[in-house]
C-alpha positions as CSV (number, residue, x, y, z in Angstrom):
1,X,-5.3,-14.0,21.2
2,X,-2.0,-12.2,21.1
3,X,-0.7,-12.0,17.1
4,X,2.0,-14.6,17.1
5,X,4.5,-13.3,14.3
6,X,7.0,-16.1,13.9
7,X,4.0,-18.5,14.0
8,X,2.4,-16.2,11.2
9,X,5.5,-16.4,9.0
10,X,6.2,-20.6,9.6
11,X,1.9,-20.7,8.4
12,X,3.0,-18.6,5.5
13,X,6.0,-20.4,4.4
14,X,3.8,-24.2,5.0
15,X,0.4,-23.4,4.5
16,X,-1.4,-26.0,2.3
17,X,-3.3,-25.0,-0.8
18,X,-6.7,-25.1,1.0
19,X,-5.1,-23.6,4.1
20,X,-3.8,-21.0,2.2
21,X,-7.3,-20.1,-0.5
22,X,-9.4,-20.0,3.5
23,X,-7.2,-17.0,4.3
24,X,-7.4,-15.3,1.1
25,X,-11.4,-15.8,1.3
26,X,-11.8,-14.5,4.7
27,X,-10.1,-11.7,3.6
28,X,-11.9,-10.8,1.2
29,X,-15.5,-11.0,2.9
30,X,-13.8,-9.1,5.8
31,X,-12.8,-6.4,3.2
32,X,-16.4,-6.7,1.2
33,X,-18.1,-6.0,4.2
34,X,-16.3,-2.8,5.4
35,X,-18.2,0.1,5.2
36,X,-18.6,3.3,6.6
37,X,-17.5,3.1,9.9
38,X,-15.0,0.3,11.4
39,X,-13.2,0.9,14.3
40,X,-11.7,4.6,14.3
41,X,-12.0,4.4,10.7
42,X,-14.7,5.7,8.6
43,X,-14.8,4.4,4.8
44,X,-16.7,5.4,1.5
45,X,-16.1,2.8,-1.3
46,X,-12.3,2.3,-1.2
47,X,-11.0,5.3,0.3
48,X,-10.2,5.4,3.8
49,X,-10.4,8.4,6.2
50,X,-8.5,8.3,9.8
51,X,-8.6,11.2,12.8
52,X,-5.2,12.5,13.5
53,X,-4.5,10.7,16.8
54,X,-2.6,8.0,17.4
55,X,0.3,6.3,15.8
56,X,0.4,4.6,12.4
57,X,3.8,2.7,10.8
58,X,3.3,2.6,7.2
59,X,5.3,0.5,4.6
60,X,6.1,0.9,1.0
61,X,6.6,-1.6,-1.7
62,X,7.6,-5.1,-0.4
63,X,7.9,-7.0,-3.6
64,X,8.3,-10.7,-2.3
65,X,10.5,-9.3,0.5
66,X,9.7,-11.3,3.5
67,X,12.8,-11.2,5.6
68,X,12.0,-6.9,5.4
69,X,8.4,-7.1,6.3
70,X,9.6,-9.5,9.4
71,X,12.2,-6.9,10.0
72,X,9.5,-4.1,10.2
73,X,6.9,-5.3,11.9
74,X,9.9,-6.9,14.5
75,X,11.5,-3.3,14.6
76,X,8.7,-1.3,15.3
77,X,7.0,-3.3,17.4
78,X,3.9,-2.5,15.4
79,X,2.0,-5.5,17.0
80,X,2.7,-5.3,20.1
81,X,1.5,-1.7,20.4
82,X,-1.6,-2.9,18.1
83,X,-2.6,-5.5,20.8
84,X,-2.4,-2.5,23.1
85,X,-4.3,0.3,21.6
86,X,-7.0,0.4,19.1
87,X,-5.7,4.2,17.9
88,X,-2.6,2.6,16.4
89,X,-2.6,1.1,12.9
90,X,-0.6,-0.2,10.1
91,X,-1.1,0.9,6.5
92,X,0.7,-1.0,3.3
93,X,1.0,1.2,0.2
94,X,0.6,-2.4,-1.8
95,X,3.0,-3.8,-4.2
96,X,2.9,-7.2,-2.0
97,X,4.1,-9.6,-4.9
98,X,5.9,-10.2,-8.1
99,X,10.2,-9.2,-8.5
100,X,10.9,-11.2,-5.1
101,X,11.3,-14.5,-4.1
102,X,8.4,-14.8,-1.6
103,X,5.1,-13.4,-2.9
104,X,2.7,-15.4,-1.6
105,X,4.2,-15.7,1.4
106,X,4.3,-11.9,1.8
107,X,0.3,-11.8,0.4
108,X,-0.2,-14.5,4.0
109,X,1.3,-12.8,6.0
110,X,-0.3,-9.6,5.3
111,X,-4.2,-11.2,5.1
112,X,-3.3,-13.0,8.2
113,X,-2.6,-9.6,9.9
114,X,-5.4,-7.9,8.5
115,X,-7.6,-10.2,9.7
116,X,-6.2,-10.3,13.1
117,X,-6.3,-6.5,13.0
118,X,-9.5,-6.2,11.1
119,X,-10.4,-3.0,11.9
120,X,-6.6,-1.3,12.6
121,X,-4.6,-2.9,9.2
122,X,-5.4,-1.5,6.1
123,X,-4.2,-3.0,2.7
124,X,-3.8,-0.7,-0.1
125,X,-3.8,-1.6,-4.3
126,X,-0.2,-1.1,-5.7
127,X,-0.4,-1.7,-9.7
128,X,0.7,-5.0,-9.1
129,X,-2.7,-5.5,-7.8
130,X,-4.2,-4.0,-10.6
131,X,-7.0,-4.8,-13.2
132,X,-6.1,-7.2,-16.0
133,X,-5.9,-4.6,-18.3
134,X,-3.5,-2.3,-16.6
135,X,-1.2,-5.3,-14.4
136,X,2.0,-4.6,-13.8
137,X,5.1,-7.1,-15.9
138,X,6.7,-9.0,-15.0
139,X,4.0,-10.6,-13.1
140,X,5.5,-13.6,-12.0
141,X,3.2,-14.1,-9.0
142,X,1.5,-16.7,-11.2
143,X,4.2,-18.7,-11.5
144,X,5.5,-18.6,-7.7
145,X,2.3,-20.3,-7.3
146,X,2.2,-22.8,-9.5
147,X,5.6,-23.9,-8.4
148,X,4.1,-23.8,-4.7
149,X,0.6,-25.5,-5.3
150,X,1.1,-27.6,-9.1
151,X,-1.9,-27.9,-11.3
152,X,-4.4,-26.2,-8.3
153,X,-2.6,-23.0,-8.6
154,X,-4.8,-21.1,-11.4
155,X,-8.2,-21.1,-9.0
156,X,-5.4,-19.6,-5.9
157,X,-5.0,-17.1,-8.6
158,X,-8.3,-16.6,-9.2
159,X,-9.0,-15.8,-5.1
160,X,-6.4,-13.4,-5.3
161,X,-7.3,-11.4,-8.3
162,X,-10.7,-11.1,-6.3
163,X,-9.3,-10.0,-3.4
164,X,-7.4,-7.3,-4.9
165,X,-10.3,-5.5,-6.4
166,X,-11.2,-4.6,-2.7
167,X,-7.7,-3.2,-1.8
168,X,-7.8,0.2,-0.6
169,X,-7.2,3.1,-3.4
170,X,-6.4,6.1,-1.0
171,X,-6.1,6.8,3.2
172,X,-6.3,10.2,4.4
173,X,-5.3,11.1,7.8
174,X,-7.4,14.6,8.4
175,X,-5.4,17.6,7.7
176,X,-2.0,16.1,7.8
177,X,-1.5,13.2,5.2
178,X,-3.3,11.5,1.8
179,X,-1.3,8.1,0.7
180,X,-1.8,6.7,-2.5
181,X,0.1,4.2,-3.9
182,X,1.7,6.6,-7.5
183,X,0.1,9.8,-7.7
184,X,-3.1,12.1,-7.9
185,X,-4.6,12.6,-11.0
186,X,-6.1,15.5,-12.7
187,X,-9.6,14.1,-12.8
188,X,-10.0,14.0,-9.5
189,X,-12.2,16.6,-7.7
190,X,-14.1,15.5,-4.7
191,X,-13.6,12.4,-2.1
192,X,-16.0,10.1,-4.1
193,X,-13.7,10.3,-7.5
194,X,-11.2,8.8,-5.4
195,X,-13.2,6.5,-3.7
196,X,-14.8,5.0,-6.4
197,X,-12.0,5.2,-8.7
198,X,-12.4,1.3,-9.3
199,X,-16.2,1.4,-10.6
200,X,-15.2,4.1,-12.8
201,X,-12.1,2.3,-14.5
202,X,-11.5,2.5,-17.6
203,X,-13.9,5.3,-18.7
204,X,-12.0,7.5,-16.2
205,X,-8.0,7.5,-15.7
206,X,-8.1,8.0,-12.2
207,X,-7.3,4.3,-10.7
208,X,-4.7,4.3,-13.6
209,X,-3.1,7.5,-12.4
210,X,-3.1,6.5,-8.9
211,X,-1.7,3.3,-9.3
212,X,0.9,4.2,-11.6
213,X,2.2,7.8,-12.0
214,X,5.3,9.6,-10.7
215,X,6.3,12.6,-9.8
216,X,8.5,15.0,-12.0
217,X,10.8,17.9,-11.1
218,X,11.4,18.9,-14.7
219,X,7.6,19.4,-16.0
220,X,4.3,21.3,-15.2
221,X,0.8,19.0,-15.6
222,X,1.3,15.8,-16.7
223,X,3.1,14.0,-19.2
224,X,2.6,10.5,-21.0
225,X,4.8,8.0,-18.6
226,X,7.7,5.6,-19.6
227,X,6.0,3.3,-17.6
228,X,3.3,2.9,-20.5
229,X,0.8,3.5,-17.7
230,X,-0.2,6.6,-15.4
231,X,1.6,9.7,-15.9
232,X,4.4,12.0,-14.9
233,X,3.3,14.6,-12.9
234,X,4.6,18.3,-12.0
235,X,4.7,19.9,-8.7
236,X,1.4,22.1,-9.9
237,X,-0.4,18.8,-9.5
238,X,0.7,18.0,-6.0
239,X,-0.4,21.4,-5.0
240,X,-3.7,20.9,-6.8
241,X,-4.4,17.5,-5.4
242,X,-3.4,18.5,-1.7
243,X,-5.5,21.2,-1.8
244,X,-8.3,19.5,-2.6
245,X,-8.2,17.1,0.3
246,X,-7.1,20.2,2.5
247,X,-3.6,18.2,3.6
248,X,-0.1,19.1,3.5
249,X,1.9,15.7,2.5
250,X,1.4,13.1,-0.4
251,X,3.0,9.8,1.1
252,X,3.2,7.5,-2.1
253,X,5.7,3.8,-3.1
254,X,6.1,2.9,-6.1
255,X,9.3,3.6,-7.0
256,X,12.8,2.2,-5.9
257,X,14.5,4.8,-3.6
258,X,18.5,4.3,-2.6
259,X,18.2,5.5,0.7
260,X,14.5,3.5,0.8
261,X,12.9,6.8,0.8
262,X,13.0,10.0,-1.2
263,X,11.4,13.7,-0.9
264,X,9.8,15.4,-4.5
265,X,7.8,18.7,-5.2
266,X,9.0,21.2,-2.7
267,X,8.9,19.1,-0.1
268,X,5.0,18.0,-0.5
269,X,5.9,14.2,-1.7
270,X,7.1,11.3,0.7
271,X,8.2,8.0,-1.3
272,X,8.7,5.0,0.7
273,X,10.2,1.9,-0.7
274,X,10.2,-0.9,1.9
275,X,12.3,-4.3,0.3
276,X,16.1,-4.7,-1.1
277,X,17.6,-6.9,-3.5
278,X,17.8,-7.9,-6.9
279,X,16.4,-6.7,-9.2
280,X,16.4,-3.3,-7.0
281,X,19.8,-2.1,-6.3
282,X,18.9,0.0,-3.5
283,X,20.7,-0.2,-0.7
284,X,18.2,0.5,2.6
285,X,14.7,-0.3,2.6
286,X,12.7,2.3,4.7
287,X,9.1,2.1,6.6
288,X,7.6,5.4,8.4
289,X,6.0,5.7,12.2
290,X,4.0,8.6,12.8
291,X,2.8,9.9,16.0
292,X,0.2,11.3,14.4
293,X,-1.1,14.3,17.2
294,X,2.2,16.0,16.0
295,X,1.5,18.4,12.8
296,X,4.3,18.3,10.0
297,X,4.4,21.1,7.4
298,X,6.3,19.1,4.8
299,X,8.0,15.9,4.2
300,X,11.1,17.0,5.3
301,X,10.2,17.3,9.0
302,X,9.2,13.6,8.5
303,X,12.5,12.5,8.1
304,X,13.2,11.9,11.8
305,X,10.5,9.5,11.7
306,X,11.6,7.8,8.4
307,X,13.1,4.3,9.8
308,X,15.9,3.2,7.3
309,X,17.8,-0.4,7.4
């Protein structure tokens, strides 16, 4: 069956409270039960690794911004193509919720594509989907859903929290690209400190660093973050980190861009920001599509594929 946007969007903006808590459990067995290889995809804990064929769109932050994720996915024809091909695929670099109007209704729409595209969708952890003790604020997701569902909303809640801890930390498409959703951190060494970057939370920093830090021009290493959480870190780190995982480009949200994008670090770093409107006062929103058979040597020659509005 063909994915049926507008029909997606008028379930996201109606769905009852059970209606809505089924989607968010079937995504989360569907994500529980991914493992090593699905589809074109091969997986270790919650790091994803992808061949460098095919096309992929990928979109930053969203924030509660429905009316831009409708816009991208209507733009780029990212379903359509989807239906068509199994070597095309749509990554999120998470922040789905909280600052916008529309969170849940953004959190639907995404689980309903993921599990429509089960095997070519992959849903990554911003820090607004992260643990408890390092979760973004304001976090007003809670209250958009109390206001949606009454009394019911705190088990909702409960579902989604869930769901989050199986969001992906890290996608790396083989010698070209690793996306995270803030930055690398310096305790990372091999694949499996990134993959299991949740199970080692808090003894390690890593899931903190990656959820939350942000590149600096003015500093070498890393530096405690205004944020209160992750770090700032220097272009030494980029090089370090991309070396590791033998890629040239770190493709990263997390941080409001004018232009909805914005290139750091010599030209290693790719920042997507993919909603508008208060309280951002950006004025495009911006998504990538990659053909991904085509090598880039830095961010810069991205920029043709960079999709502003």
């Amino acid at each position: 069956m063909k994915a049926d946007l507008s029909q997606i969007v008028k379930e996201a903006m109606e769905a009852p409270l059970d209606g809505f808590n089924k989607t968010v459990e079937d995504t989360t067995r569907l994500l529980q039960d991914e493992n090593a290889k699905v589809g074109n995809l091969e997986i270790i804990g919650r790091f994803v690794r992808m061949e460098p064929s095919g096309e992929v769109v990928i979109i930053g932050d969203l924030h509660g911004d429905l009316e831009s994720l409708v816009h991208i996915l209507q733009e780029s024809n990212v379903l359509q193509k989807m239906e068509k091909s199994d070597s095309v695929h749509l990554v999120f670099l998470g922040d789905y919720e909280d600052r916008g109007a529309f969170s849940s209704e953004v959190i639907y729409t995404v689980l309903k594509l993921k599990l429509h595209f089960p095997s070519q969708v992959i849903l990554m952890r911003g820090n607004h989907e992260g643990p408890k003790d390092i979760l973004a604020y304001p976090h007003d997701l809670p209250s958009q859903l109390e206001y949606r569902f009454g009394k019911d909303w705190t088990a909702t809640y409960d579902r989604i929290s869930e769901l989050f801890r199986y969001l992906y930390t890290s996608v790396l498409i083989r010698s070209r690209i690793l996306m995270v959703h803030g930055g690398p951190s310096l305790q990372v060494q091999t694949v499996e400190d990134l993959a299991y970057a949740h199970a080692s939370h808090p003894k390690t920093s890593i899931l903190e660093d990656i959820l939350w830090s942000d590149p600096s021009d003015s500093i070498r290493g890393v530096y405690p973050s205004p944020r209160g959480a992750g770090k700032l870190f220097g272009k030494d780190v980029t090089a370090r980190f991309l070396k590791i995982f033998q890629v040239k480009i770190l493709v990263r949200g997390h941080e409001s861009c004018n232009d909805g994008f914005k290139i750091d670090h010599d030209d290693r770093i790719l920042t997507l920001f993919s909603r508008k409107g208060p309280p951002y006062a950006n004025v495009h929103g911006a998504y990538l599509d990659l053909v991904l058979s085509e090598e880039f040597q830095d961010a810069t020659h991205m920029i043709p594929y960079v999709h502003e509005f």
